[in-house]
N, C-alpha and C positions, 0 to 999 in steps of 0.2 A: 367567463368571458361573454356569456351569451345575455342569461338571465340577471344579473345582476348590473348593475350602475354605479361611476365612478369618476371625478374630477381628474379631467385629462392633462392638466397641469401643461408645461411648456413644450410639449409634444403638438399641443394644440398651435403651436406657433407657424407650421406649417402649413396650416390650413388660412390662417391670417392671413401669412405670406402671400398664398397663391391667390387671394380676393384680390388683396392689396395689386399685386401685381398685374394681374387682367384687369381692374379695372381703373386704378389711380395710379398707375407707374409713370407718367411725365408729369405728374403734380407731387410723385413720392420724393423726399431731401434729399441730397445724395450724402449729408452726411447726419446725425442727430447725435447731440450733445449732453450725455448722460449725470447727473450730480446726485444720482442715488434714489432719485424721486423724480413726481410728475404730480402736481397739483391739477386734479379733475373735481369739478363741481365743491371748489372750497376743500377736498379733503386732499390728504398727502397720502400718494401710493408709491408704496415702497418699492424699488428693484431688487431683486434677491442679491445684488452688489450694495450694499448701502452707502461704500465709499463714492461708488459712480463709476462707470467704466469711462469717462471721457465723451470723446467724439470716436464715433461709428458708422462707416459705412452699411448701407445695407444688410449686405451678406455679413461682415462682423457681427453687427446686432443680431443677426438669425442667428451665427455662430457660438457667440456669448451669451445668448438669448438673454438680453438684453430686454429688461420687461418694460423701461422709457421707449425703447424702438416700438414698442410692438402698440405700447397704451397711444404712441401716436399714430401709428398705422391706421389704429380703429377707429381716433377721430377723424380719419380721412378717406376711412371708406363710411362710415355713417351708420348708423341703424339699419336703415330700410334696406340697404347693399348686402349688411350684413344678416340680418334674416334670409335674405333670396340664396345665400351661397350655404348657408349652414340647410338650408332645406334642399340647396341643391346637389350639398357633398352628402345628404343622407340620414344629415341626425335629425330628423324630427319626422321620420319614418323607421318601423322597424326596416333589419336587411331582405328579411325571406330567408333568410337560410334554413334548409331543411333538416333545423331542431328544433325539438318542443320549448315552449317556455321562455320564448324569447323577449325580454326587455325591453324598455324606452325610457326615453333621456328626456331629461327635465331643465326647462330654461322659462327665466323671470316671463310671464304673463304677458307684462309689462315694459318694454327694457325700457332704461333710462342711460345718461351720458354716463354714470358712472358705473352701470352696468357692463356697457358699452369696452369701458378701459378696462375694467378687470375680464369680462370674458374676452376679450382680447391679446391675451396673454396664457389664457385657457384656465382661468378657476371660477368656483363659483355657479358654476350646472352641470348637471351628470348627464353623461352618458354612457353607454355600452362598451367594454372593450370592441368587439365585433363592428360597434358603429365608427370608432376610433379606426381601427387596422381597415376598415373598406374607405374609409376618406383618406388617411393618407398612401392605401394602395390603388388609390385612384391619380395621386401624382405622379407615382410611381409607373402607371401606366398609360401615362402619356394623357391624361386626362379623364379617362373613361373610369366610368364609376360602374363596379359590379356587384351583382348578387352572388354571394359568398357560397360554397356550396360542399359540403361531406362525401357523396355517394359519385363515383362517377358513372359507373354504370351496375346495372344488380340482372343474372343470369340465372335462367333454372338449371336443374340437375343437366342437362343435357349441354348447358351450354351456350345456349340460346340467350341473348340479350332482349330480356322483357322490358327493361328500363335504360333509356342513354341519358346521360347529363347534355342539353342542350346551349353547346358556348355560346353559340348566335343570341338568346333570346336574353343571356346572362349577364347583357350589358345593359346598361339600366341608362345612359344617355353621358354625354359629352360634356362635364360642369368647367374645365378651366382648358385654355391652348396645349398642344404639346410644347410650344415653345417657352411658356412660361414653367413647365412641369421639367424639362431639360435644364435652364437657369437656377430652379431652385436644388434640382440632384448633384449640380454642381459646387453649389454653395453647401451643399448638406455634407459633399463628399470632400468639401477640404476643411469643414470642421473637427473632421474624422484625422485626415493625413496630418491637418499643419496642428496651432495651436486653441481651437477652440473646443469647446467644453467635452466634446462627443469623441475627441481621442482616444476614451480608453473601448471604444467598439471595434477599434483597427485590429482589422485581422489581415496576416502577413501573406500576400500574394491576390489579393483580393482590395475592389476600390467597394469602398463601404459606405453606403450614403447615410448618415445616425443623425436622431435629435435626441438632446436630453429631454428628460421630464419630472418634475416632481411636484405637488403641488401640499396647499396646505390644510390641514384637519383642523374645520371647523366648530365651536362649542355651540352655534343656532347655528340655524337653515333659515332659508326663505321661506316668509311665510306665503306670499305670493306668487306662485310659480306655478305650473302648467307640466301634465306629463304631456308626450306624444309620443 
C-alpha cells in the first residue's frame, strides 16, 4: 500500500467528480447520453457497458460509473484544471507518512486530449494505494487533505509521552468545498442502498458511502511518463 504503484481504476471517479464539481458544476449536463462509447481524438473509448447505459444523470453516471460521464467530465474540466487538482489531492507528492519506502505515482509527462479522457476515468497512471485512500479520505472529510500517520504517540518505560502525533500540523490544506464533498457522499451512499454498482458494500444498520473499482492490465506502458 505504501511502496508499490497501482492503476486506480474507477475509484478514481471520485476524484473526477469532486474537480468536476468545484469547478465546472453550472456548465456540468444535467443529463449525458451513453451509446457505449465516446469518440476522443479520432479514437473509440470504450465504457465498461458496451451496450450503453443510456441517459444519465450525474450522480447515475457516478453511480454506474459510467466511463462516457466521466471521459466528458474531463473535457470539461481541461488539462491545466486537471493537473492543479491531482497535485492538489496529493498524487504527484509522496503522503509523509511515517514508513520507510514510500512510493510515487507516475502520470504522462505530457498529457494530451486523449490522455485526458482515459485518466479521467482513472486508468493509465499509477499511483500509490496510500496516495489513493488520502485523496478520497479527503472527501471524506469534508475537504481537508491529510498526512496519513501509524504511531500516535510512543512513551518510555515510565510512562512518559516522549513523542505525540501532532493532528494540527497533519492537515496538509483545503483542495475541494465541504459542500461539494457532502453532495458527492450522498450520491456515493445511494449507490450503495438503491441500484447502482457499489450495492454489494451495503452493510445492514449502517449508510455506506462505496465506489466500485477495477481497472485494466496493460501488455505496454508509456513510454513517456514522469515519476513524482
Amino acid at each position: 500500500a505504501v511502496t508499490e504503484s497501482y492503476i486506480p481504476g474507477s475509484t478514481f471517479k471520485i476524484i473526477t467528480s469532486a474537480m468536476a464539481l468545484e469547478e465546472k458544476r453550472d456548465e456540468m449536463p444535467s443529463h449525458v447520453s451513453c451509446p457505449g462509447y465516446k469518440i476522443v481524438a479520432d479514437r473509440k473509448i470504450h465504457c465498461h457497458k458496451v451496450t450503453g447505459h443510456g441517459s444519465l444523470t450525474f450522480a447515475e453516471g457516478l453511480q454506474q460509473s459510467c466511463n462516457v460521464w466521466f471521459m466528458t467530465l474531463g473535457e470539461l474540466v481541461g488539462i491545466d484544471t486537471y493537473r492543479q487538482y491531482t497535485t492538489a489531492f496529493g498524487y504527484r507528492e509522496k503522503t509523509g507518512i511515517d514508513l520507510p519506502g514510500e512510493g510515487s505515482s507516475i502520470f504522462a509527462s505530457e498529457m494530451t486530449k486523449l490522455d485526458l479522457a482515459i485518466y479521467a476515468f482513472g486508468q493509465n497512471f499509477n499511483v500509490t494505494p496510500m496516495q489513493q485512500l488520502c485523496a478520497v479520505s479527503a472527501v471524506a472529510n469534508g475537504g481537508k487533505l491529510m498526512t496519513p500517520y501509524i504511531v500516535e504517540k510512543v512513551t518510555d518505560q515510565a510512562g512518559n509521552v516522549i513523542y505525540q502525533h501532532d493532528a494540527e500540523r497533519a492537515m496538509k490544506r483545503n483542495v475541494v468545498s465541504e459542500a461539494v464533498c457532502d453532495e458527492l457522499a450522498v450520491a456515493l451512499e445511494e449507490g450503495v442502498s438503491g441500484s447502482g454498482g457499489a450495492k454489494n458494500a451495503y452493510v445492514a444498520g449502517y449508510r455506506v458511502a462505496a465506489k466500485t473499482g477495477t481497472s485494466e492490465k496493460k501488455g505496454t506502458d508509456f513510454v513517456d511518463r514522469e515519476a513524482y
